[in-house]
C-alpha positions as CSV (number, residue, x, y, z in Angstrom):
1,X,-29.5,-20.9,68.2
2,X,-27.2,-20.8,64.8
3,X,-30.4,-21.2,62.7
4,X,-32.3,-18.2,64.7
5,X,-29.0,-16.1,64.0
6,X,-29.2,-17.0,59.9
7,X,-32.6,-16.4,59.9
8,X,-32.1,-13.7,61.1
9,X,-29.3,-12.4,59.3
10,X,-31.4,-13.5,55.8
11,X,-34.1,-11.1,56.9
12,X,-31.7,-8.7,57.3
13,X,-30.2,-8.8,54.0
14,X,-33.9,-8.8,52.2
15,X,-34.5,-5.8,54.1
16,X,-31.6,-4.0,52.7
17,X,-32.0,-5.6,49.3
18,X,-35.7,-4.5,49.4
19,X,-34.0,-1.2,49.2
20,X,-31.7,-2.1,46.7
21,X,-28.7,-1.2,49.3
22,X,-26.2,-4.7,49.4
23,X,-23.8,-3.6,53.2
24,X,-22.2,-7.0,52.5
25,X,-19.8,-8.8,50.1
26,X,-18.5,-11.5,52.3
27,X,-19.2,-14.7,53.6
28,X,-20.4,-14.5,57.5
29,X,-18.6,-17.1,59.7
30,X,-20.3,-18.4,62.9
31,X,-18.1,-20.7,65.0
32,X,-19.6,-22.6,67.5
33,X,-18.4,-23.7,70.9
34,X,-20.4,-25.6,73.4
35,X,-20.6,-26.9,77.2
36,X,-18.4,-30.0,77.9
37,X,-21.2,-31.0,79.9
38,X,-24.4,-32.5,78.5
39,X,-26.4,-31.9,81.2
40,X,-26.2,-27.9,81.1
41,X,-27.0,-28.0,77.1
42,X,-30.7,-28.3,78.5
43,X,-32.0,-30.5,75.2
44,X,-33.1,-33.8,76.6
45,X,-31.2,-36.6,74.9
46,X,-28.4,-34.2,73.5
47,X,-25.2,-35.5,72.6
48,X,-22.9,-33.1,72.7
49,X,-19.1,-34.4,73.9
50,X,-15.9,-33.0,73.7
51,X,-13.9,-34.4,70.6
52,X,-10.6,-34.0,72.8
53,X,-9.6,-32.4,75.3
54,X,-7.3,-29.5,74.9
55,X,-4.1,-29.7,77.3
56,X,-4.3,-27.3,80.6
């Protein structure tokens, strides 16, 4: 999903370019959270796991 979005997001910013407009002059953060669960991630063999677990 994160490299669809940056694919994205580069096609964007040659579009503008193309037309010699630049909208941005910052970085772009994507931060990432996922399932706890591996088996909703739906990749076979994926290995996502929680690094800790936060206090409730």
């Amino acid at each position: 999903m994160v490299s669809q979005i940056a694919d994205f997001y580069r096609t964007l910013l040659a579009e503008y370019a193309a037309r010699g407009e630049y909208p941005v002059n910052g970085q772009v953060e994507i931060r990432v959270t996922g399932p706890e669960d591996p088996s909703v991630c739906g990749v076979p063999g994926s290995l996502i796991r929680c690094a800790h677990r936060l206090p409730a």
